[in-house]
N, C-alpha and C positions, 0 to 999 in steps of 0.2 A: 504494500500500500504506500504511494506518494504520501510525502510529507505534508502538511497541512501549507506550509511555505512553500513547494512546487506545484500546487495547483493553482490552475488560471483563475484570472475572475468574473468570467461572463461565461455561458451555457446556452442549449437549447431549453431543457428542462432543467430545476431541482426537482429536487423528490426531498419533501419533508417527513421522515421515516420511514424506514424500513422493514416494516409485519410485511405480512402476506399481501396488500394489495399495492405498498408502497413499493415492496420488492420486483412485483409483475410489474410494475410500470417501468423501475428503472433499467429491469432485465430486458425487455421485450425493445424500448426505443432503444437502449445501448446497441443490442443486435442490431436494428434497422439501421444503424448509422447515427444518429443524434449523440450530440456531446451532452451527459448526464450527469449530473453532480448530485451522488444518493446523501443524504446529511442523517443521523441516527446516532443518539449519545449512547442504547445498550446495545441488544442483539439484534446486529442483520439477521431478517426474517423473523421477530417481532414473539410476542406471546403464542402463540399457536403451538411452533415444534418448540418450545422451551419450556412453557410452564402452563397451556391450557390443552388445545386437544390431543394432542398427541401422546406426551408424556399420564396426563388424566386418565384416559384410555387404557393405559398400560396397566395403571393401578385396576382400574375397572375389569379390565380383558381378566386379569389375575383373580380377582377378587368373584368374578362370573364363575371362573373356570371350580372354585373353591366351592362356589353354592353347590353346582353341577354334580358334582363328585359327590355334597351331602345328600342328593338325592338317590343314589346307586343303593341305598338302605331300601328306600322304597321300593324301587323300581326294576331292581338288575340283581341284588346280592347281599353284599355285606364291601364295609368300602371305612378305612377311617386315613381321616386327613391332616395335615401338622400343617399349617400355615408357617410362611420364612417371607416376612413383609421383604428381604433384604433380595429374593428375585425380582421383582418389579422394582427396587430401590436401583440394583443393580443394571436392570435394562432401560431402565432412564437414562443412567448417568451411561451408558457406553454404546447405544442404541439409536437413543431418541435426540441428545443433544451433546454428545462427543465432551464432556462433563462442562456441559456450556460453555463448549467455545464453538464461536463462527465463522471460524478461519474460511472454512469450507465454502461459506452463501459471499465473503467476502472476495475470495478467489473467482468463485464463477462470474460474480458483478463487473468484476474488474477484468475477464477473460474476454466478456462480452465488450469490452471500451467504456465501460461505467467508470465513474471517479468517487469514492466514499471521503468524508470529513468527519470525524467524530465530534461527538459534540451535540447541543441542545439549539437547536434552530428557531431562528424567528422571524419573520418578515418583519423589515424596516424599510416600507413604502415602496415608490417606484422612482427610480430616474427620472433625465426630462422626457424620454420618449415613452413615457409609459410603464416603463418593463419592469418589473417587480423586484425586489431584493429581498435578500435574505441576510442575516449576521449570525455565524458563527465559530466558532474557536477564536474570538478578535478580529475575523478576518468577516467582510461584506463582499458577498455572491452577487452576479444580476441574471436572468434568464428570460428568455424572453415568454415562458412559460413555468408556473411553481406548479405544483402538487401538493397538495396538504393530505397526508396521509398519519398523524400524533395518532390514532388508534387513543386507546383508554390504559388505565392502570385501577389497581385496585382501589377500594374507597374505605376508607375505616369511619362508621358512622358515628356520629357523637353520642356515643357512648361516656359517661362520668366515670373517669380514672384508666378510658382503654389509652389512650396517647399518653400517660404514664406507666402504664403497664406494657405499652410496648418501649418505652424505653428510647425512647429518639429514632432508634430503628432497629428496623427486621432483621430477624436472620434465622437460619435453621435451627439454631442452636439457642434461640428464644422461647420466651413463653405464650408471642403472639403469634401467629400467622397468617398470612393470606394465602394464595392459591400458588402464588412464586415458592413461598418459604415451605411450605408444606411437599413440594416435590423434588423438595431438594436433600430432603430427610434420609438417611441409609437405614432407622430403625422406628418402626412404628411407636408411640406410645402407650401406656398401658388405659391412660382413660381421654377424651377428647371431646369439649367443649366446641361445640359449631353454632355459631351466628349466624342466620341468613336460611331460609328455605327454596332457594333460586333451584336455576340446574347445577350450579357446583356446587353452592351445599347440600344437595341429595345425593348426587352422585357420589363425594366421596365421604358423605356420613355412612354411606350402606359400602360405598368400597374397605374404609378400616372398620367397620362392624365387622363382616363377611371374614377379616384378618384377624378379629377376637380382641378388639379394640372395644372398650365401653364408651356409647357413642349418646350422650348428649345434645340434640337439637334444639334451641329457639329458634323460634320465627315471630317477628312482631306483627306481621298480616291476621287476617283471619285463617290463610289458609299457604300452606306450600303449592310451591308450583304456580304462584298468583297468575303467570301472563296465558294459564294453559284452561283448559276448559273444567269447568268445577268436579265434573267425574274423573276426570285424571287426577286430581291433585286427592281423592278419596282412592283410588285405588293406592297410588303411588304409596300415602301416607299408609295403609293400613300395611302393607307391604313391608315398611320400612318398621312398623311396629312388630309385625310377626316375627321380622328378625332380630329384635331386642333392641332398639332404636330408640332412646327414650326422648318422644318429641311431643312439645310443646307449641301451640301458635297460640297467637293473640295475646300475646304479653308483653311487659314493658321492663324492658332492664333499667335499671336506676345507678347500677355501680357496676365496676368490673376492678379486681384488686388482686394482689396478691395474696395468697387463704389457701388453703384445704390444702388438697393434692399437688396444687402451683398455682391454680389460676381460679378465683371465686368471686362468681357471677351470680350476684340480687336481684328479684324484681321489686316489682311495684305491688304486690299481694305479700309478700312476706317471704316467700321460697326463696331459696337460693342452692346453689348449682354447682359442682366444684369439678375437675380435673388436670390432668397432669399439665396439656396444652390447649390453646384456645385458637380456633380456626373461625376467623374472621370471611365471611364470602356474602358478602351485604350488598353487594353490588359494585360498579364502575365509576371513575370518575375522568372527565373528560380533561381534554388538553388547552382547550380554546383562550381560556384565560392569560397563556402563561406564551403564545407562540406571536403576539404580535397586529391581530390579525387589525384591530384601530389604527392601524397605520396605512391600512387601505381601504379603511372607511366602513370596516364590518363591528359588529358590536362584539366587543369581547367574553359578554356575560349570556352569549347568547347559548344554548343549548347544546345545538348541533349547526353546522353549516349546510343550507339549504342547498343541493344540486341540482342542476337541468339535467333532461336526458343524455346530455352528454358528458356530465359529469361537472358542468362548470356553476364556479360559484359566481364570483365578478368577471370582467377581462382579465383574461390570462391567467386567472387561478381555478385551479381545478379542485375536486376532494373527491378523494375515498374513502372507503372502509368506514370503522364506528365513526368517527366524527361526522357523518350525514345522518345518522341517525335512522338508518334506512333496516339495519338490523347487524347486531351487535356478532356475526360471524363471519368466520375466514371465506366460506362460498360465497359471500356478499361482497365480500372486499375484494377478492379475487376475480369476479363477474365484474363488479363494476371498473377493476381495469383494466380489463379488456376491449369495455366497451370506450371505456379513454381511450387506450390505445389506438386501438380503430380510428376514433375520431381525429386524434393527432396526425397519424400517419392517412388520412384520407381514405379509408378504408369501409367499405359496409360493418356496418355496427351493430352489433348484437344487441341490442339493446330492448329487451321484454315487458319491463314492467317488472310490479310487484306485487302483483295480486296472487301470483304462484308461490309467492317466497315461504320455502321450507326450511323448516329445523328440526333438531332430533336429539333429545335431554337422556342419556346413556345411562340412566339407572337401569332396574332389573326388575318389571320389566319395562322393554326402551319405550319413549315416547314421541311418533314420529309426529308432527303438525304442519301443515298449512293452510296459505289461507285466512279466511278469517273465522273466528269462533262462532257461536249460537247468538252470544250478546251481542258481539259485533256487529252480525249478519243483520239484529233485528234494532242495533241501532241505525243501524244504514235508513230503516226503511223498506228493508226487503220482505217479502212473502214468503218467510221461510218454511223448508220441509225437512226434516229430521229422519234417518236412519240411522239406526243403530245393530251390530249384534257383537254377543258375548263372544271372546277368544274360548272361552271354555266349553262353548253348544256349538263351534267349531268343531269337526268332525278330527282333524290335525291337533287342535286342542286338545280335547279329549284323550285323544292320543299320549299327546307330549306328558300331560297329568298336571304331576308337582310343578309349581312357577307357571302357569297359565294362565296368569291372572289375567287382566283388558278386554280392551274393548274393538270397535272399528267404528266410529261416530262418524256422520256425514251432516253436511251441511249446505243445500242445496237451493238457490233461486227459483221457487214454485215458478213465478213469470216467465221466465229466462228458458226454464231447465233445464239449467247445468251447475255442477255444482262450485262453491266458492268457498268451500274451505273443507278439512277433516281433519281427523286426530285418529292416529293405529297404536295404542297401548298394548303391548305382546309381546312377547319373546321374540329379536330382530325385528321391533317394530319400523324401524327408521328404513330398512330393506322393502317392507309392505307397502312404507306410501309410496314407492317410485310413480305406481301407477295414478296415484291421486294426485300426486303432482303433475302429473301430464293433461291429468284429466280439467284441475284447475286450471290452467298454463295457457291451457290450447280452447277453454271452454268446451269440452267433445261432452256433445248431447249426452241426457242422461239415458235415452233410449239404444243409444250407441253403447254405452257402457253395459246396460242388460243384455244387450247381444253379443256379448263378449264371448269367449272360453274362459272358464276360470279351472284352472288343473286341480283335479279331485284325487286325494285327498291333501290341499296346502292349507295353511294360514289364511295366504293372500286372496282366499276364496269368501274370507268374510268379507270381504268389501260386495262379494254377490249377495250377499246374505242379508248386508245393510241395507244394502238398494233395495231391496225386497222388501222392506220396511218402512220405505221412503213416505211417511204423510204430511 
C-alpha cells in the first residue's frame, strides 16, 4: 500500500468506506479503468466477513449442528454431545477473517488500480468547479465523484452505569460486548447477559445457549423480533424458551453495574439479572453526524441519506448501503452498487425497486421475510388476503418431527392478486422464500403461482398449502 504522502490528490471517485457495498464500488470502477481513492479507518470489507454475517453464522452453523445431534435421542438412536465453543472460536479467527486482518481485500483493491488511505473521512465541501472533497489523514482529496458508503456501528443504548461498565472501551476480554467483541472471544462464558431482542440478539442468545451457556434475554419492546410479523416473534420466542433461554420483554433496565457473576442488570419492577458477561445488541448507530456531510449543504442530524434510483444523493454524491436506510444488509448494499456502478460506467442498470426486499434472521428455526407484513399491507390501504399453513401439517414437517416448529404466512393484494409480502419460519426457512421473493419481485399472479408444481414430499410445498388458504 502507497504511502499516504505518495498518493495524488484528485480522482475519478472516492469511496467513503469500505463494507460490502463501498468495496463493490471501489473494486468494480478500479477494474473499468477509473482512478479510485477507497478511504476506511478499520476493515476493508466492512462488518459482514468480520464481525456480523459471516463469522455469526459460524457460531450459529455450530450451534444448529449441536441441536441436530440432540435430537438422534429421538429420532435415530442414542447420541451424547460435548460442546468445545473453541471450534467455531477457532474457524472464525482462521476461516472467516484471517484473525482480522485484511491484507487480502486490500491486495485485491489495489491489484485492480484502486488507491486505499487509512483513516476516518469527511467531506469538506467542493472546489470552484463543483467537485466534492474529502479530508483525511491531514491530507484533502477532490473527485469528481464521492461515494458515501460509513455503513453503521454498534449502539450502546442509555443504559444508567453501561458507559461505565464498559469502561471507555470494548474488548474481548471485557465485561461489555457488542457483536465485534463477542466474536472475537476463543472461550465461551459460563453465564451471558443479552440486551436487545433484534436478529442478533436471538441468534446468538440460542447460539451460546445451544453451547451450555446460561443465557439471559431482555428486550424493552413488547415483543422480540419487533420488525417481523407478530406470529414469528411467538414462535421464535417460545423456541428460545424451550431451550432454556431465560427471556424477558417489556421491561425497563434502570442500572447496569458491576455485581453478581461480573455484570448486574436492575429493572424498573425490582428484578435484577446477573452474569459473567453482558452482550449489548440494541441496535445501530449511524455515521452521518461525524462525516461532514453540512458542508455540502445536507443536514447532518439527519437519519439516513435519501437516494434516487440511481443511487444519488446531491450532484456528484452518491450512497450506499445502511446509511440510505433502504435496509440495514450486505445484499442491499451490494445491489445497490451495482446499480451505481452501472450508472457511473453508462451501463443498463439493474435497478428493481424495493418492494421485493428480503431478509432472513438465522435463529433455529430461520426466519425468511419479504415484502411487507399484514400491518403494513393494511396500513397501505390494501385489500388484504391472508394464507397461512403450519410447517408441522407439512407432510416434510411431519417428517422432519423434533424442531419443526413455523409457519409459511402470505400476504396478498385481494385487488391486484398478487402477493406483497411473506414470512417462511422453518427449518432452512430463508432457502423457502426464494420463490416468494420472485413471486413478490416480479408480481406473478396468484393464479400463476396455484398452477405451479410444488415437489411432494418438500417444505417449500407449504407455500401451496398457504395459497390454498388465501381469504
Amino acid at each position: 500500500m502507497a504511502t499516504d504522502d505518495a498518493l495524488p490528490d484528485s480522482y475519478d471517485v472516492i469511496v467513503l468506506g469500505l463494507g460490502p457495498g463501498g468495496e463493490e464500488v471501489a473494486e468494480r470502477l478500479a477494474e473499468a479503468g477509473q482512478r479510485v481513492l477507497g478511504v476506511e479507518s478499520n476493515l476493508v470489507g466492512g462488518e459482514c466477513p468480520y464481525y456480523g454475517c459471516i463469522p455469526s453464522k459460524m457460531i450459529v452453523r455450530a450451534a444448529e449442528t449441536l441441536a441436530e445431534a440432540g435430537r438422534v435421542n429421538a429420532l435415530a438412536g442414542t447420541a451424547r454431545t460435548t460442546a468445545d465453543f473453541a471450534k467455531p472460536a477457532d474457524r472464525i479467527r482462521t476461516e472467516a477473517t484471517d484473525d482480522w486482518n485484511d491484507q487480502a481485500a486490500v491486495d485485491r483493491l489495489e491489484r485492480l488500480g484502486g488507491r486505499l488511505v487509512r483513516g476516518f473521512g469527511r467531506l469538506a465541501g467542493r472546489d470552484a468547479e463543483g467537485r466534492p472533497r474529502v479530508e483525511v489523514a491531514g491530507r484533502t482529496f477532490t473527485a469528481d465523484r464521492v461515494v458515501i458508503a460509513t455503513g453503521t456501528a454498534p449502539a450502546l443504548p442509555p443504559v444508567p452505569g453501561l458507559d461505565e461498565l464498559a469502561g471507555g472501551g470494548l474488548s474481548p476480554d471485557g465485561l461489555v460486548w457488542t457483536n465485534r467483541e463477542v466474536l472475537q472471544i476463543r472461550q465461551a462464558p459460563a453465564s451471558l447477559l443479552v440486551i436487545g431482542g433484534g436478529t442478533i440478539g436471538c441468534e446468538l442468545a440460542q447460539g451460546f445457549r445451544r453451547f451450555g451457556v446460561a443465557v439471559t434475554q431482555l428486550e424493552l419492546g413488547p415483543r422480540i423480533l419487533a420488525q417481523e410479523e407478530p406470529e414469528t416473534s411467538d414462535v421464535v420466542a417460545a423456541v428460545l424458551q424451550r431451550e432454556g433461554v431465560e427471556l424477558h420483554t417489556g421491561i425497563e433496565i434502570t442500572s447496569v453495574r458491576r455485581g453478581g457473576d461480573g455484570v448486574l442488570a436492575e429493572l424498573a419492577d425490582g428484578r435484577s439479572f446477573t452474569a459473567e458477561r453482558l452482550l449489548v445488541a440494541a441496535g445501530r448507530r449511524q455515521h452521518i453526524p461525524e462525516i461532514g456531510v453540512d458542508s455540502i449543504g445536507l443536514d447532518p442530524h439527519a437519519r439516513v441519506l435519501d437516494v434516487d434510483e440511481h443511487m444519488q444523493v446531491v450532484d456528484r454524491v452518491y450512497a450506499v448501503g445502511d446509511v440510505t436506510g433502504k435496509g440495514p444488509f450486505t445484499h442491499v448494499a451490494v445491489w445497490q452498487a451495482r446499480v451505481l456502478v452501472a450508472h457511473l460506467l453508462d451501463r443498463r442498470e439493474p435497478f428493481g425497486g424495493y418492494a421485493g426486499l428480503a431478509w432472513v434472521t438465522f435463529t433455529d428455526p430461520e426466519v425468511g421475510r419479504v415484502g411487507l407484513s399484514e400491518q403494513q399491507a393494511r396500513e397501505r390501504g390494501l385489500r388484504v388476503a391472508i394464507g397461512r399453513a403450519d410447517i408441522s401439517a407439512n407432510t416434510r414437517g411431519w417428517i422432519h418431527g423434533e424442531g419443526n416448529d413455523g409457519f409459511v404466512k402470505l400476504v396478498a393484494d385481494a385487488d391486484r392478486q398478487v402477493l406483497v409480502g411473506a414470512t417462511v419460519v422453518a427449518p432452512g426457512g430463508g432457502e423457502i422464500l426464494g420463490v416468494l421473493t420472485l413471486a413478490v419481485h416480479a408480481e406473478v399472479p396468484l393464479w400463476t403461482l396455484r398452477t405451479m408444481h410444488y415437489a411432494y414430499p418438500t417444505l417449500h410445498r407449504a407455500v401451496s398449502e398457504a395459497l390454498a388458504t388465501l381469504d
